[in-house]
C-alpha positions as CSV (number, residue, x, y, z in Angstrom):
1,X,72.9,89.1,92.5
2,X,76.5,87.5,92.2
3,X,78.2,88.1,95.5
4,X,81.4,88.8,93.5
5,X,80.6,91.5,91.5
6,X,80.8,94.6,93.6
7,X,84.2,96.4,93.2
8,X,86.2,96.3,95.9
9,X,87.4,99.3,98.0
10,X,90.8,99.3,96.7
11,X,89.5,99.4,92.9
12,X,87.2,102.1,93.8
13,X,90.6,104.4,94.8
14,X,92.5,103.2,92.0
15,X,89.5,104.3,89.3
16,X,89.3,107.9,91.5
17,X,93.4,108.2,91.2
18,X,93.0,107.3,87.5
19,X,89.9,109.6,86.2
20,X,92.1,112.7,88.4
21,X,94.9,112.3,86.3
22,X,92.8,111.9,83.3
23,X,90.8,114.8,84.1
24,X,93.6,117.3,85.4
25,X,96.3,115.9,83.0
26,X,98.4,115.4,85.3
27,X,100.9,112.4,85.9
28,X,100.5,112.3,89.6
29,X,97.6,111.5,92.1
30,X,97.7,109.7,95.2
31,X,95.3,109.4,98.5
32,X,97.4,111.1,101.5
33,X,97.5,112.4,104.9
34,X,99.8,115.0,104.3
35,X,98.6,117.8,102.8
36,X,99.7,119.4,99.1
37,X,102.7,121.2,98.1
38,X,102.7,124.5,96.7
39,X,103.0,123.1,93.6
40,X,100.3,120.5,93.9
41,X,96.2,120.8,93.9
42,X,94.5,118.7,96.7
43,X,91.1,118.3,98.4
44,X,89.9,116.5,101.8
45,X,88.3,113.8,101.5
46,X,84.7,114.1,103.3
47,X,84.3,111.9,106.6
48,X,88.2,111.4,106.7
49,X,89.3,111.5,110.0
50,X,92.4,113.2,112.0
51,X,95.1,113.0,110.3
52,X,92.5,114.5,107.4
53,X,93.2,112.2,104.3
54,X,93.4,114.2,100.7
55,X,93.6,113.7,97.2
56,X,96.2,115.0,95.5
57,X,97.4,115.4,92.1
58,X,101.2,116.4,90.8
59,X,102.9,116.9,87.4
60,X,100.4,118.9,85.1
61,X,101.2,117.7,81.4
62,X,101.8,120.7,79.7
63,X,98.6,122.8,80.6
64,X,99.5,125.6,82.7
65,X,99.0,125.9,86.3
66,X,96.0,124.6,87.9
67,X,93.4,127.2,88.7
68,X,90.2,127.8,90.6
69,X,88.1,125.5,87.5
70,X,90.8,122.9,88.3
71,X,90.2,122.9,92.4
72,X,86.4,123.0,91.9
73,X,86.8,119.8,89.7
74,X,88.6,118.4,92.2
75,X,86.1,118.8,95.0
76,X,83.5,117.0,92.8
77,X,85.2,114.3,92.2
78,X,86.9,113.9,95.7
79,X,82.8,114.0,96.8
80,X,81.8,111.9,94.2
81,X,84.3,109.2,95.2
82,X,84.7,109.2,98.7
83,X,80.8,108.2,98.0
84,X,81.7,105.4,95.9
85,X,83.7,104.4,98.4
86,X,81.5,104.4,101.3
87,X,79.5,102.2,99.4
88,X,81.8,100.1,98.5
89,X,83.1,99.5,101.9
90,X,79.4,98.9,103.1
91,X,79.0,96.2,100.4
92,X,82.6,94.9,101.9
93,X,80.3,94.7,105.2
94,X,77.6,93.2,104.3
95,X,78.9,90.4,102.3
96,X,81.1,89.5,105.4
97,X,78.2,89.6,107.6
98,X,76.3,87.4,105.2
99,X,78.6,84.8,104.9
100,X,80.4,85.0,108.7
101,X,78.6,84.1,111.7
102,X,78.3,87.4,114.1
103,X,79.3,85.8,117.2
104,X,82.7,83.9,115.8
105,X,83.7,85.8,112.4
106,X,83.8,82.1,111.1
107,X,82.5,81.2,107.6
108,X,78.5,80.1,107.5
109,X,76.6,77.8,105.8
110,X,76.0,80.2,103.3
111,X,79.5,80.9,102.3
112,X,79.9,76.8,102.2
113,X,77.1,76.7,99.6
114,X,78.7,79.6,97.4
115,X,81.9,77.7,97.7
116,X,80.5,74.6,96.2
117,X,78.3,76.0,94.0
118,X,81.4,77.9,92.1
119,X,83.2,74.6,92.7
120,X,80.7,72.8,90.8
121,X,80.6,74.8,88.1
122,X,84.4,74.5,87.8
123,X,84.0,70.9,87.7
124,X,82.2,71.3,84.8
125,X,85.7,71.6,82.8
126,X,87.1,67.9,82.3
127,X,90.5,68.4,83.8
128,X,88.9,69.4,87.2
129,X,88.3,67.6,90.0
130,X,86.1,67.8,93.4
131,X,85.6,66.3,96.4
132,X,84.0,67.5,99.7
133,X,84.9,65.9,102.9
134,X,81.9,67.2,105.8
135,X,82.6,65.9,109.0
């Protein structure tokens, strides 16, 4: 498995903001601690804690008002990805405890190999060059 191909936390939020708009048609959704206008549809975020964080989405394009079908597709997605981004934090975790040591938070052996192994194959191209100084 390629150590760089999880999606990071901050990707994770910004596919959740963009399937709400695209789901909702609206033109606004953001992650917040303050809760929604009267105006606006929002959901808490599961396992958010005080001040509760929500998702909420603004500026409907043209389709009405939101209503009760529109809140209870909100909930799903707000469960859905507040679990895709528990997982992606985990993943966050675990990479750093692979390549960190636990007792210093300083970069392993492992992390050294990965470095030079994606160095290497960089090298591959003719206009780069490498060189590893070990002391």
């Amino acid at each position: 498995m390629d150590a760089h191909a999880s999606m990071e936390p901050a990707d994770v939020e910004e596919a959740i903001l963009t399937t709400a708009r695209e789901l909702l048609h609206c033109r606004g959704a953001r992650l917040s601690h303050e809760a929604p206008a009267a105006d606006e549809l929002g959901s808490i975020v599961p396992g958010s804690t005080y001040p509760e964080r929500w998702l909420v989405v603004s500026d409907r394009r043209g389709v009405g008002a939101f209503g009760p079908g529109d809140a209870k597709l909100l909930d799903a997605l707000v469960a859905l990805g507040s679990s895709a981004l528990a997982n992606a934090s985990l993943v966050e975790q675990l990479k750093h405890e692979a390549f960190h040591d636990a007792l210093t938070g300083l970069p392993n052996l492992l992390l050294f190999e990965e470095t030079v192994s994606l160095a290497l194959a960089e090298r591959r191209q003719p206009e780069r060059k490498l060189a590893v100084f070990v002391l």
